[in-house]
TIBAVEX-710845 format. One record per residue (C-alpha): chain; residue number from 1; x, y, z. Coordinates in steps of 0.02 Angstrom, whole numbers, plus 50000, padded with zeros to 5 digits. Each point is the difference from the previous one (the first is absolute). Layout:
N
<rokol=A, voro=NUM, u=X, v=Y, w=Z> .
...
% end
This chain:
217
<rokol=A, voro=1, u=50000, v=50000, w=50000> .
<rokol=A, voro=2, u=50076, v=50176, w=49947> .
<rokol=A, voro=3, u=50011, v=50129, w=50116> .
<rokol=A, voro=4, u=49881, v=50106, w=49928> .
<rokol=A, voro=5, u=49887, v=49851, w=50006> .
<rokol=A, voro=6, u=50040, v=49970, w=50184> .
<rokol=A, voro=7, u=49961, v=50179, w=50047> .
<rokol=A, voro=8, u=49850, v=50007, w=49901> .
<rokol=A, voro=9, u=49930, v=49863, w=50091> .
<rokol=A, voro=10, u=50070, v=50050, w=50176> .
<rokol=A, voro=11, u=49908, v=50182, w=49978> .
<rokol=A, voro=12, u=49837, v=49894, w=49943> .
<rokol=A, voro=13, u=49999, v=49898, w=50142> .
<rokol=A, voro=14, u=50035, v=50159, w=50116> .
<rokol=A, voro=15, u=49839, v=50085, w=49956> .
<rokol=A, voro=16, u=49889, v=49846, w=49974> .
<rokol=A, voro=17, u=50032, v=49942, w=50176> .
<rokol=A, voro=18, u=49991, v=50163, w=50062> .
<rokol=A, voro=19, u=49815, v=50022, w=49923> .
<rokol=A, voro=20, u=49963, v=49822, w=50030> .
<rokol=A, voro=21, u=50053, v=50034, w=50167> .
<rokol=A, voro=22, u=49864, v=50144, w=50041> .
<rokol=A, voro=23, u=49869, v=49910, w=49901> .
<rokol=A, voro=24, u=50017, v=49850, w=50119> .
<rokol=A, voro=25, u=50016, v=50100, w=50159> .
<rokol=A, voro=26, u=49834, v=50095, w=49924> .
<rokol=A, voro=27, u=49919, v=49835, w=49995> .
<rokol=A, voro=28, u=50033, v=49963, w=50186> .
<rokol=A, voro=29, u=49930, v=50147, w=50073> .
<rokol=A, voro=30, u=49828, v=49961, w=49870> .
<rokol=A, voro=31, u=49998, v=49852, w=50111> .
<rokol=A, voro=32, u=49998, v=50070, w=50159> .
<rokol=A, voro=33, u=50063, v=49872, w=50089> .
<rokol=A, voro=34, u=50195, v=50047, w=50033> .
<rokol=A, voro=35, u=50119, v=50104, w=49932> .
<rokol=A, voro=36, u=50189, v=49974, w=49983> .
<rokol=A, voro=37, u=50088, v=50118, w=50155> .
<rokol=A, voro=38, u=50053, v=50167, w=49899> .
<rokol=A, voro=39, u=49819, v=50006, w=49916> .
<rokol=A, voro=40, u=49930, v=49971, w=50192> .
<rokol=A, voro=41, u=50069, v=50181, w=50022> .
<rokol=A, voro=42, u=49944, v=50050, w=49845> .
<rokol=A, voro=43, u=49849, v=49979, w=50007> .
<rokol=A, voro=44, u=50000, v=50050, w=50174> .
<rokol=A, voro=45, u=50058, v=50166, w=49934> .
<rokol=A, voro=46, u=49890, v=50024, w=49849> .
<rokol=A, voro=47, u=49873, v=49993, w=50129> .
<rokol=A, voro=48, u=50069, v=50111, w=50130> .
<rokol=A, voro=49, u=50048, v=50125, w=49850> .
<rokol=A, voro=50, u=49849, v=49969, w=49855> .
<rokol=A, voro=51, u=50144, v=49968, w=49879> .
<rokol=A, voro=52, u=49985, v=49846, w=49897> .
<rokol=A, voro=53, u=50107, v=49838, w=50044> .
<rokol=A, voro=54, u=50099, v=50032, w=49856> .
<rokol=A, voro=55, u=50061, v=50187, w=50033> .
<rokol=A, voro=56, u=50015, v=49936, w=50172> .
<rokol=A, voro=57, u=50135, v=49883, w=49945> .
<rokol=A, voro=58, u=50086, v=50131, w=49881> .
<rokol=A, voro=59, u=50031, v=50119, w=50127> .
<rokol=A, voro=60, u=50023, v=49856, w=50147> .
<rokol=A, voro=61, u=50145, v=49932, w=49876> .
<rokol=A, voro=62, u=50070, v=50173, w=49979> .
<rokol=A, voro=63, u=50014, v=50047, w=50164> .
<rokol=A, voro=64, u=50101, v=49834, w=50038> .
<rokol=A, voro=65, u=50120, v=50015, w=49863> .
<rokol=A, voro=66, u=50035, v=50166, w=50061> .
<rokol=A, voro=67, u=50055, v=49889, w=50164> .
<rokol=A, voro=68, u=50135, v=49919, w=49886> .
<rokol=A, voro=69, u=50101, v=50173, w=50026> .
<rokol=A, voro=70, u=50052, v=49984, w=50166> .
<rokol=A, voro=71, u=50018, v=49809, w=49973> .
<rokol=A, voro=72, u=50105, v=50000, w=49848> .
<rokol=A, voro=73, u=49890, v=49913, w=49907> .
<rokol=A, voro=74, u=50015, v=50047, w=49780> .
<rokol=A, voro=75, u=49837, v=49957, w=49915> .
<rokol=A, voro=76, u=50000, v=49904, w=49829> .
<rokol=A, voro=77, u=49875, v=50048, w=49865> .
<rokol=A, voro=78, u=49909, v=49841, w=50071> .
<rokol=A, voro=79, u=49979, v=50098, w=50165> .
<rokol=A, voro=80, u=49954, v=50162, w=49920> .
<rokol=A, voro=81, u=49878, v=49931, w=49874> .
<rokol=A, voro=82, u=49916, v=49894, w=50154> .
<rokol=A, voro=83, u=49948, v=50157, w=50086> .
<rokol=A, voro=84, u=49889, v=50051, w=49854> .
<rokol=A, voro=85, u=49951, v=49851, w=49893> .
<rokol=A, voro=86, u=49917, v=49886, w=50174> .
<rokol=A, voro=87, u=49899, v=50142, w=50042> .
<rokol=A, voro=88, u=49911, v=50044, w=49842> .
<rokol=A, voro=89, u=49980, v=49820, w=49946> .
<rokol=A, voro=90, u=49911, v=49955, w=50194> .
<rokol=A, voro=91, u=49899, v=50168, w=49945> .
<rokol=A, voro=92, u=49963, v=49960, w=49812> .
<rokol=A, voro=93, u=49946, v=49827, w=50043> .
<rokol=A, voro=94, u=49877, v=50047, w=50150> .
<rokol=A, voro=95, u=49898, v=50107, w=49883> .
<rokol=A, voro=96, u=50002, v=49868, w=49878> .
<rokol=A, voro=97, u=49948, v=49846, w=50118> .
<rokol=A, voro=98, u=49826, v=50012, w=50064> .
<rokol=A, voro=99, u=49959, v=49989, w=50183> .
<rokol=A, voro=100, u=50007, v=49806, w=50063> .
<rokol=A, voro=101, u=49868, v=49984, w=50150> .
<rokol=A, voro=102, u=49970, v=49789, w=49993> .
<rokol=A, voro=103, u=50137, v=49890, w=50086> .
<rokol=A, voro=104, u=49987, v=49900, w=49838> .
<rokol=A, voro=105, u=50076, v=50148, w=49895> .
<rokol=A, voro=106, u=50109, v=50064, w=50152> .
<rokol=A, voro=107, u=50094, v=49833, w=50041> .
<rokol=A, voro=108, u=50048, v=49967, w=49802> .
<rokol=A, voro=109, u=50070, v=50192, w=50003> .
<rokol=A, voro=110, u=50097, v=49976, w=50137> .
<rokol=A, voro=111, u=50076, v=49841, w=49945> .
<rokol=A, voro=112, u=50035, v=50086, w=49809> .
<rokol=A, voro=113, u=50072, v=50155, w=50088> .
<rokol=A, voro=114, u=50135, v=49893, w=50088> .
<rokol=A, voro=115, u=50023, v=49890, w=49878> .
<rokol=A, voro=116, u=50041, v=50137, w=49886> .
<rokol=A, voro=117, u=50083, v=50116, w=50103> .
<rokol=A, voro=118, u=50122, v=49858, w=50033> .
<rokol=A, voro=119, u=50061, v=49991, w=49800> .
<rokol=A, voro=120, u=49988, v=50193, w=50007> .
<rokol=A, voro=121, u=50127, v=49973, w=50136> .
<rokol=A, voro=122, u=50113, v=49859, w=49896> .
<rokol=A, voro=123, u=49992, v=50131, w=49852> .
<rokol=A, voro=124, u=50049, v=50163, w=50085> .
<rokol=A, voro=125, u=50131, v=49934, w=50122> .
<rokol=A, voro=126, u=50075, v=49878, w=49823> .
<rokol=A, voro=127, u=50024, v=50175, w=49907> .
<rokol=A, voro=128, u=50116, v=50022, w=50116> .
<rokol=A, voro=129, u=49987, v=50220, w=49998> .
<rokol=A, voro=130, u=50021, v=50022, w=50182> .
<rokol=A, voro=131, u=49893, v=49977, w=50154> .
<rokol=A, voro=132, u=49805, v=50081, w=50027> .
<rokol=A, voro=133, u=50025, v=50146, w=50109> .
<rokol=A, voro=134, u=49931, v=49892, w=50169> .
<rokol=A, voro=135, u=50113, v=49878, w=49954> .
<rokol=A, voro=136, u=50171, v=50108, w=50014> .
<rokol=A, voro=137, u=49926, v=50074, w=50148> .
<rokol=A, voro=138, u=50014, v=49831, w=50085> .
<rokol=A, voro=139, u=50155, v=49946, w=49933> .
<rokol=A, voro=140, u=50080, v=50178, w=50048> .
<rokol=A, voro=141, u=49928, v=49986, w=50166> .
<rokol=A, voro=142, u=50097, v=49807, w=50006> .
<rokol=A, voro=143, u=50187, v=50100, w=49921> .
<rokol=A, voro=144, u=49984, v=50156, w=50148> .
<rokol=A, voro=145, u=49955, v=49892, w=50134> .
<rokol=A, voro=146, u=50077, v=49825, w=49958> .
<rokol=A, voro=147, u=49834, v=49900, w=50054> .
<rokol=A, voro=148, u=49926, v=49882, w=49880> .
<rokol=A, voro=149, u=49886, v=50044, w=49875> .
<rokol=A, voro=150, u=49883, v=49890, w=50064> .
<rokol=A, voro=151, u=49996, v=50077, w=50170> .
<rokol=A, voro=152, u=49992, v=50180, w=49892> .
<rokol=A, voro=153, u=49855, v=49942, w=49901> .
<rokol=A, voro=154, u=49911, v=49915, w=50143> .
<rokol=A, voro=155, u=50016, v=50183, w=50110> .
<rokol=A, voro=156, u=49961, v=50084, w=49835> .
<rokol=A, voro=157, u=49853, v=49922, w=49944> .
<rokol=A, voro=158, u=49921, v=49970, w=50177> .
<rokol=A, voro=159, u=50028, v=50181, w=50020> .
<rokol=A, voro=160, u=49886, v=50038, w=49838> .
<rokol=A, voro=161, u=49874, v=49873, w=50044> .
<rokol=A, voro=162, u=49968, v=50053, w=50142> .
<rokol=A, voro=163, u=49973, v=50167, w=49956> .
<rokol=A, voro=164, u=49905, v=49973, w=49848> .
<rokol=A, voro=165, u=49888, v=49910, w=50102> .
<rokol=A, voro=166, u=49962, v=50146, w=50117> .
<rokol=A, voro=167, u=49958, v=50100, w=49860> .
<rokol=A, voro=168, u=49893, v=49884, w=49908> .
<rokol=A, voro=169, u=50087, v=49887, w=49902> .
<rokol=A, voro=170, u=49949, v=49819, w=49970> .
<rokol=A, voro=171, u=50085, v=49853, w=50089> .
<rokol=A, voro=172, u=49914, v=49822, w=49977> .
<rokol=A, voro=173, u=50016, v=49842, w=49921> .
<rokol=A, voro=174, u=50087, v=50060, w=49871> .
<rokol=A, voro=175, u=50133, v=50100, w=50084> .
<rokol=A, voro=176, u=50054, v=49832, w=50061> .
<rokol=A, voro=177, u=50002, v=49880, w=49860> .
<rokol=A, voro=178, u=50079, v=50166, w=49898> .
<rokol=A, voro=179, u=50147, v=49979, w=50152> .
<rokol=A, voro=180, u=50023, v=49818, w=49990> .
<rokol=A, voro=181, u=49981, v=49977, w=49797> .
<rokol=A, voro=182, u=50096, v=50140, w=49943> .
<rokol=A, voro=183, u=50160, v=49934, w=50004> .
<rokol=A, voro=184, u=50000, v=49842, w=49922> .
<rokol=A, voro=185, u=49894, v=50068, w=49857> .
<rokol=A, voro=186, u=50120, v=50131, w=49985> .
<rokol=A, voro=187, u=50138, v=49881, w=49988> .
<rokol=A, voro=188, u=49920, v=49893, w=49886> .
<rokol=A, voro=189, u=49972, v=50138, w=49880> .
<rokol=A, voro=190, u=50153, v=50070, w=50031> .
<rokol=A, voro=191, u=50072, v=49849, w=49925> .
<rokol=A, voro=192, u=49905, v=49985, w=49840> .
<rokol=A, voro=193, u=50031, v=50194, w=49968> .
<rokol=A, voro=194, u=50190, v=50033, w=50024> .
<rokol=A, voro=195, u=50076, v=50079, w=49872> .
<rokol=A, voro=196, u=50159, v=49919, w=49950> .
<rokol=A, voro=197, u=50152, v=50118, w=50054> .
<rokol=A, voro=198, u=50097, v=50092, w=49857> .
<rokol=A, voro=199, u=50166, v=49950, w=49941> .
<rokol=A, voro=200, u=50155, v=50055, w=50048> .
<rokol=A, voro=201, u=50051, v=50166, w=49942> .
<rokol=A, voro=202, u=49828, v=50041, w=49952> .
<rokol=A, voro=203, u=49905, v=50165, w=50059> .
<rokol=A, voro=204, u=49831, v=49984, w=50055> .
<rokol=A, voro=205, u=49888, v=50101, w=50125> .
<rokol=A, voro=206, u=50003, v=49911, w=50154> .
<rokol=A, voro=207, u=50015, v=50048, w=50198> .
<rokol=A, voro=208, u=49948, v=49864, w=50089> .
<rokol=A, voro=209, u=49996, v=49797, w=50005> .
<rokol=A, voro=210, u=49849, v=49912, w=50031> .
<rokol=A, voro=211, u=50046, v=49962, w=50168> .
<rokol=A, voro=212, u=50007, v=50179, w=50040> .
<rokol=A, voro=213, u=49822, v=50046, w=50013> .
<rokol=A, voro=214, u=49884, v=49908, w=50115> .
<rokol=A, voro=215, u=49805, v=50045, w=49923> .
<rokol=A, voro=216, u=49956, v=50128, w=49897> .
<rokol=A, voro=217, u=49928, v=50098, w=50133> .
% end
């Protein structure tokens, strides 16, 4: 595969997870029965503020990559791009999906949503353009204070849970089988969607491995 090719295919990949990404995370909250942590606050927020969820994120994702100042953290186009393209894809695909009320609609959505979120997860972090913004916040967090990520993420996401919750956000079902699923369907789609890396000598875009972001979030 050229490198034109390659890169071509990585920047593909970038924005289709990306979009694929809010789209799914749009179909959880039509569910109503659990929302991944960060969209707990957001939609906390958007109630709090009368914003949509989707501004809500934009200017939530925003404000923490301005955190990756004091933290050292650079941003990829990956990161940049993830601040935008998530929010108005959760926004453009709530006003296209009607309002589910019937547990036999709900259930089905919520399954889809993580299914799909998952390969929007495989195809993002396999483009390999850096981190999402809550991502590097996490894994700047784990660099200035030399605890795990794990233990950063945990305190991190608890933290937003919690108080999306307080505001309003949803936490159900589906907040937990988002936290226990998530990672091997990211990993499995991770695997089908990795882009081969460019030969030696070769100059491609890149900023980050795979390994280097955790979720698109």
């Amino acid at each position: 595969m050229s490198t034109r090719v390659r890169l071509g295919r990585r920047l593909i990949q970038l924005y289709a997870g990306l979009a694929l990404y809010g789209a799914s995370s749009a179909l959880l909250v039509e569910a109503g029965l659990g929302l991944e942590p960060w969209n707990v606050l957001h939609q906390g927020l958007a109630a709090l503020t009368g914003l949509t969820i989707g501004v809500v994120s934009v200017v939530v994702g925003a404000a923490v990559l301005l955190l990756w100042i004091p933290l050292r953290q650079r941003p990829g186009l990956g990161t940049v791009s993830n601040v935008f393209v998530v929010g108005l894809a959760m926004d453009g695909t709530l006003a296209l999906v009607p309002d589910a009320r019937s547990l036999a609609v709900r259930v089905p959505l919520l399954l889809a949503g993580i299914a799909l979120n998952g390969a929007a997860t495989g195809l993002y972090i396999a483009a390999s353009f850096g981190p999402g913004p809550r991502d590097g916040l996490m894994t700047g967090l784990h660099r200035r204070t030399g605890r795990s990520v794990r233990l950063m993420r945990t305190v991190v996401e608890v933290a937003v849970v919690v108080t999306g919750f307080v505001l309003g956000g949803t936490i159900g079902v589906g907040t937990v089988l988002y936290a226990v699923s998530i990672g091997p369907l990211a990993q499995l789609f991770l695997r089908m969607f990795t882009v081969a890396p460019a030969p030696a000598g070769s100059t491609v875009v890149a900023t980050a491995t795979p390994q280097g972001a955790i979720l698109p979030g």
